[in-house]
N, C-alpha and C positions, 0 to 999 in steps of 0.2 A: 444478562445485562444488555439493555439495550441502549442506544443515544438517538436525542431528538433534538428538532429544532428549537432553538429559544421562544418561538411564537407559536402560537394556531392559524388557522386558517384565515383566522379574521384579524391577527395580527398581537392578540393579547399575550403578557409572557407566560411562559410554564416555569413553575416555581424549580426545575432542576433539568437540566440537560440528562442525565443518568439513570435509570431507572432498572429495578430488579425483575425479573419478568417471571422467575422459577417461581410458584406458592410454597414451596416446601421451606426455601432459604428466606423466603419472604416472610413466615411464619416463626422460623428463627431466630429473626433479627427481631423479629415483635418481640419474643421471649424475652431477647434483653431489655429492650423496653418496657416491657409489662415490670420487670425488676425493680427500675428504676435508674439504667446505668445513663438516662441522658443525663438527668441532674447531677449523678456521682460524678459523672465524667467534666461535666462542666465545673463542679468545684472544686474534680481534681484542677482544672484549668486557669482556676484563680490561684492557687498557688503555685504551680509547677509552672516556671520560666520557659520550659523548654516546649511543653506543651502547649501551653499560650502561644507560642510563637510557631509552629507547627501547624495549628489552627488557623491564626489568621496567614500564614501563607498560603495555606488549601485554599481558605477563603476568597483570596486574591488572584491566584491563577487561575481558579474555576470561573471567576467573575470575568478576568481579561480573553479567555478561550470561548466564552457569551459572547464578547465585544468582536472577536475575531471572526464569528458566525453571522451577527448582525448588531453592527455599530449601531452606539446607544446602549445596549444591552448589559454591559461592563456595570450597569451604574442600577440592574435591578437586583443585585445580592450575588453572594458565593455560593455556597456547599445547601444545595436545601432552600435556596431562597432568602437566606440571610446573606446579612455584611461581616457577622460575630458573633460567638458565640457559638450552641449546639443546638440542633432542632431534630434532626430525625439522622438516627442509626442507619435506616435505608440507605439513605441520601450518601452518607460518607460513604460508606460500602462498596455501591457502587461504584462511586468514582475512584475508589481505591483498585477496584476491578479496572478502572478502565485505562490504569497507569497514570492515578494520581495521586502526587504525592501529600498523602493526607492519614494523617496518624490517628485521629480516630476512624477511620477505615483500616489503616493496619491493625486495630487492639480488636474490633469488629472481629476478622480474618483469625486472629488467632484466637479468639475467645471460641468462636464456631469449630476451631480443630482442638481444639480441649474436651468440647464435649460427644456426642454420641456421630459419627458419621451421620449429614443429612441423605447422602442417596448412597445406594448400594452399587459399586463398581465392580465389573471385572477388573481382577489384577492386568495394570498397563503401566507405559511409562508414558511421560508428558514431555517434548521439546518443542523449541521454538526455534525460529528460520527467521531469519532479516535480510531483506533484498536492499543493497544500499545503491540505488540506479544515480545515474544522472540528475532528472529530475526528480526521481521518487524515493521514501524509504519504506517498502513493506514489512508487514510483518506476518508471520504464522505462527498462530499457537495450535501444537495438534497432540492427541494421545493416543497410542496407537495398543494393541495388546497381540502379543502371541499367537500367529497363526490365523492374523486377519491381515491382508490384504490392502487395504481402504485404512488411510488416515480417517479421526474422527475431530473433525474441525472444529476448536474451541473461540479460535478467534483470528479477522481477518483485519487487517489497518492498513488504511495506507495514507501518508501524508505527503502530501510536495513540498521539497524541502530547496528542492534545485540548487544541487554542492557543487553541479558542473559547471556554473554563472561563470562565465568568461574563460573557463579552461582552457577552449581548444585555441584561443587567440593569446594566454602569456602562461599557460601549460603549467598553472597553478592553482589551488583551490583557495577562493575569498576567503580571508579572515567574517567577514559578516557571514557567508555562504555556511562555511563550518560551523560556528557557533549554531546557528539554529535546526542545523543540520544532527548536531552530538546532541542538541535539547530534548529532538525527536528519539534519536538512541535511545536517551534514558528513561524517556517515560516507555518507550516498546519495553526495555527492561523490569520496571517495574510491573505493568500487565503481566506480562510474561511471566514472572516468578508470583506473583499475585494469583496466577492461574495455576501455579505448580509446577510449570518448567524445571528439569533438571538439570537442563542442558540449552544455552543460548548462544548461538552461532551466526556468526554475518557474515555474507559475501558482499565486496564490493567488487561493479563493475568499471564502465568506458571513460570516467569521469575521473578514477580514484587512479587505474589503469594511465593514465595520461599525467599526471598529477605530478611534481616532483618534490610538491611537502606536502607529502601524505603522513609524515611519519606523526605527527603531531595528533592527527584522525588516527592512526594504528594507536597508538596510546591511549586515547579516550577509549576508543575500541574494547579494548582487553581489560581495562581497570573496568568496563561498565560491564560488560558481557560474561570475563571470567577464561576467555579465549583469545589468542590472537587475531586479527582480521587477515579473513580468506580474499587475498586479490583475483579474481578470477582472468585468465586469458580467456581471449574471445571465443574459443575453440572450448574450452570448459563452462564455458556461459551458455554457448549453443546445446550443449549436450544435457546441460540442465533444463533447458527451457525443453524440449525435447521431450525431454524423461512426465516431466509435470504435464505437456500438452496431450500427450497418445496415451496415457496409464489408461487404461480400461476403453480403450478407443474402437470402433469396430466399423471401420469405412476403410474402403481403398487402396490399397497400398499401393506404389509407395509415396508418404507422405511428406509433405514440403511447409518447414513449420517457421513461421514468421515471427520471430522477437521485434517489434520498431522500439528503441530505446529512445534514451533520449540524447546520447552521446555516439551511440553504436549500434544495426540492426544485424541480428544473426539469422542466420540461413540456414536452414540444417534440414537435410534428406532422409531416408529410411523407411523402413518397416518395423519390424519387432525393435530393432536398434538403430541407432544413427547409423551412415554409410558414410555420408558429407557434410563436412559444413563452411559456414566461409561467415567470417565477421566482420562488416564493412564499417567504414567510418562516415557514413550518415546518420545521423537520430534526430527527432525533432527540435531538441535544446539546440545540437550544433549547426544545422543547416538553417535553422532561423538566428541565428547571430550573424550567420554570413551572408545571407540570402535577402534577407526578408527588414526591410528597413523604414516602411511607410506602413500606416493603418488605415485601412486594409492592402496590400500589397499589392502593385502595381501589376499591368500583366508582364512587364516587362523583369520584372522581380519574381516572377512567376515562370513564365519562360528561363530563366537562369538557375529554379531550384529544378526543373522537369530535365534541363541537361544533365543537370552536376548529378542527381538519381541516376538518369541514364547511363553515364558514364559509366557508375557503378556496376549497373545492372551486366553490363559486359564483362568484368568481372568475375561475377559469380558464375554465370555462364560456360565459363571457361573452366571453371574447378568445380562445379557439380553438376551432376547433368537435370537441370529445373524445369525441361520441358518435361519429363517423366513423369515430373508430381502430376496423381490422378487425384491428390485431397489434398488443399494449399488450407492452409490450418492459421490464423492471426491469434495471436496472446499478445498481451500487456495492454495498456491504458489508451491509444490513438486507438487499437481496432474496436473495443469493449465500448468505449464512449464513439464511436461515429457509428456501433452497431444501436446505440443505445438511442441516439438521434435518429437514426435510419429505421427504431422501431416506435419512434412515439412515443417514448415512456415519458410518463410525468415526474418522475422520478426514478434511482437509480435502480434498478432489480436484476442483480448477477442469476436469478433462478429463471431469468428470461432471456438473461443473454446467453447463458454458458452453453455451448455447441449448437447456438444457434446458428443460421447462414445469412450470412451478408454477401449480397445480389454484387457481381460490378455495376449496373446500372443506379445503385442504389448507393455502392463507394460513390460513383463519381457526383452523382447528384448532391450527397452529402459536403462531397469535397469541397464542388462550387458554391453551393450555399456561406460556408462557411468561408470562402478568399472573398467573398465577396462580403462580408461583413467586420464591423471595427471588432477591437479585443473585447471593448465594451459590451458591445451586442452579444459576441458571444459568451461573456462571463455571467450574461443572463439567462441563458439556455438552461433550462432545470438539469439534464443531467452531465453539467459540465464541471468535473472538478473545478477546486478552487485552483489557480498555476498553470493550468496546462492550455488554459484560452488563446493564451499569447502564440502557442507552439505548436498545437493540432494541425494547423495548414501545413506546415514540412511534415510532419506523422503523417498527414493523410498521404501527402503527393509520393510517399514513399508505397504505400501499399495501393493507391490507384495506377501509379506507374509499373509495380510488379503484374498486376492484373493483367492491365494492358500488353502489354509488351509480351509475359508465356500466355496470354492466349486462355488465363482463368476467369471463369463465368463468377467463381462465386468462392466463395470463403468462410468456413469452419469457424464461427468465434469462441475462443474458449479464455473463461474466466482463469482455470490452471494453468501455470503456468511454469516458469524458474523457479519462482518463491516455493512452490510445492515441489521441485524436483531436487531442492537444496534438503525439506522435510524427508522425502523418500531415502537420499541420502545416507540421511542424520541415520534415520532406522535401520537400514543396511549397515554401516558402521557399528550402531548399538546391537546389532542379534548376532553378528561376525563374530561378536568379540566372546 
């Protein structure tokens, strides 16, 4: 399954955001088509209350998630192109796949495991991993089998959801902030078990960490997931993101692996295993709350985040030894997106970015380009998430200032990260047992 933008190139809309990409399941759903279950389904529809009301709520959050990609769009149909009604088995399916909540995509789903297996698997198990960052919620969907090595990556999300809005200044998480925060939860939940998950697990991090009405988010948590929610310490954070950056790694040692959050960046040293780590209280969410006050921010607001990094950086200095790193390694969303800018992409392509290098001349260049431009401008940047325009200038100044300062040329980008060292995990856990 894949997802697209509501228009073309010329701006016309495409009748579904969602789309099946496999021929074999694409062929299966025709089956039910060729049947006739759109008509049955739909006049299940006119009778059954429940399904009727089912339908047009698919139909209405599919519609308003158009409008949320590009206003106006809300108002060209739901599920398939319509406002109502059934049009195409595909269409639900997929968006059932994609964690939505749409009931003729679940009867889809289980009518397809009633009958003959579409593809032939090795016996595996299927879990999913939730990163619940500051500003971001990821997700992983992976299956892994018996005496392989390599997760087989079924699906990757991530949404900005920013639950850390004002945390570090009344060291509580927004009632608005949470809501749309638990929204995201649950549709990862339903993807996730859509895809077969056995097991759905979330860690949160610097945001939930700092927090003192979490408990409200711990509850949603567990009623949607099935699990308690894992608050991660910083020092458990680092060794995660660690584990997900060097798996299958073959440069250098030893290595110096950059988490920039948005709440918290961790630090963490090693070779085969961590040796060091130190979790500091900079991330792009918090240091532009504090910092960063004008659009585009002054140099004198600039000057004030380049100390308050600096400060830091003495810090870590002192509790790991970071001139040592011979391969400085950046994960999560500041380094991926200012590699992604630093490579020209017209759009976003993690098979271009993962373990690719990011130049320091080419951090810094990035950096200034973008303090020097409004949130505006850069919300227009093609590979700019939606969220993170506002925030990227503290992200960057954080890993331009590390460059700087140990004296690194250049920078490891990798798309793996935490979110995969939560997966890895999960699978040590399940083969232990």
């Amino acid at each position: 399954m894949i997802k697209n933008r509501p228009t073309d190139a010329d701006g016309n809309p495409f009748p579904t955001l969602y789309w099946l990409t496999c021929p074999d399941v694409v062929k299966a759903v025709s089956r039910l088509e060729s049947e006739g279950w759109i008509r049955l389904l739909g006049e299940e529809a006119e009778v059954s209350a429940d399904l009727r009301t089912g339908l047009r709520r698919a139909h209405e959050q599919y519609a308003r998630e158009r409008g949320r990609l590009h206003p106006g769009a809300e108002n060209w149909g739901g599920v398939g192109g319509t406002a109502q009604g059934l049009k195409c088995l595909h269409a639900h399916y997929a968006y059932h796949l994609a964690g939505g909540d749409d009931p003729i995509g679940e009867w889809v789903a289980r009518r397809l495991l009633e009958r003959q297996q579409i593809h032939y698997e090795k016996p595996a198990r299927r879990m999913a991993a939730i990163d619940l960052g500051t500003n971001s919620v990821r997700l992983l969907v992976a299956r892994f089998a018996e005496g392989e090595e390599e997760l087989n990556q079924l699906a990757r999300d991530t949404v900005i959801t920013r639950i850390g809005q004002g945390v570090d200044k009344t060291g509580q998480l927004a009632p608005e902030a949470l809501r749309r925060t638990v929204r995201v939860i649950d549709r990862f939940c339903r993807r996730a078990r859509a895809l077969g998950a056995e097991r759905i697990h979330l860690c949160a991090t610097s945001a939930v960490r700092d927090a003192s009405n979490r408990d409200d988010l711990a509850q949603a948590v567990e009623q949607l997931t099935g699990e308690p929610m894992e608050v991660l310490t910083g020092e458990a954070e680092a060794g995660l993101a660690f584990l997900g950056a060097t798996r299958g790694l073959d440069h250098p040692e030893p290595c110096l692996v950059m988490d920039i959050g948005g709440g918290s960046t961790e630090f963490v040293m090693g070779g085969t295993v961590p040796s060091g780590a130190v979790s500091a209280q900079i991330g792009s969410v918090r240091l532009t709350e504090r910092y960063i006050h004008t659009d585009p921010p002054t140099y004198e607001e600039l000057d004030k985040l380049e100390m308050a990094v600096t400060s830091v950086m003495h810090q870590v200095e002192d509790r790991i030894p970071v001139h040592d790193a011979l391969t400085l390694i950046g994960v999560a969303g500041t380094c991926t997106t200012l590699q992604a800018i630093a490579l020209g992409l017209d759009e976003y392509d993690p098979e271009a970015i993962h373990r690719s290098v990011l130049s320091r001349d080419d951090a810094e260049s990035v950096f200034r380009l973008l303090a020097d431009m409004t949130t505006e401008e850069r919300r227009r940047i093609a590979v700019m998430p939606p969220g993170r325009e506002d925030v990227i200038v503290a992200g960057a100044a954080i890993l331009v200032t590390a460059m700087r300062r140990w004296g690194l040329s250049e920078a490891l980008i990798s798309e793996t990260d935490m979110l995969d060292g939560i997966a890895y995990r999960m699978v040590e856990e399940a083969t232990s047992r």
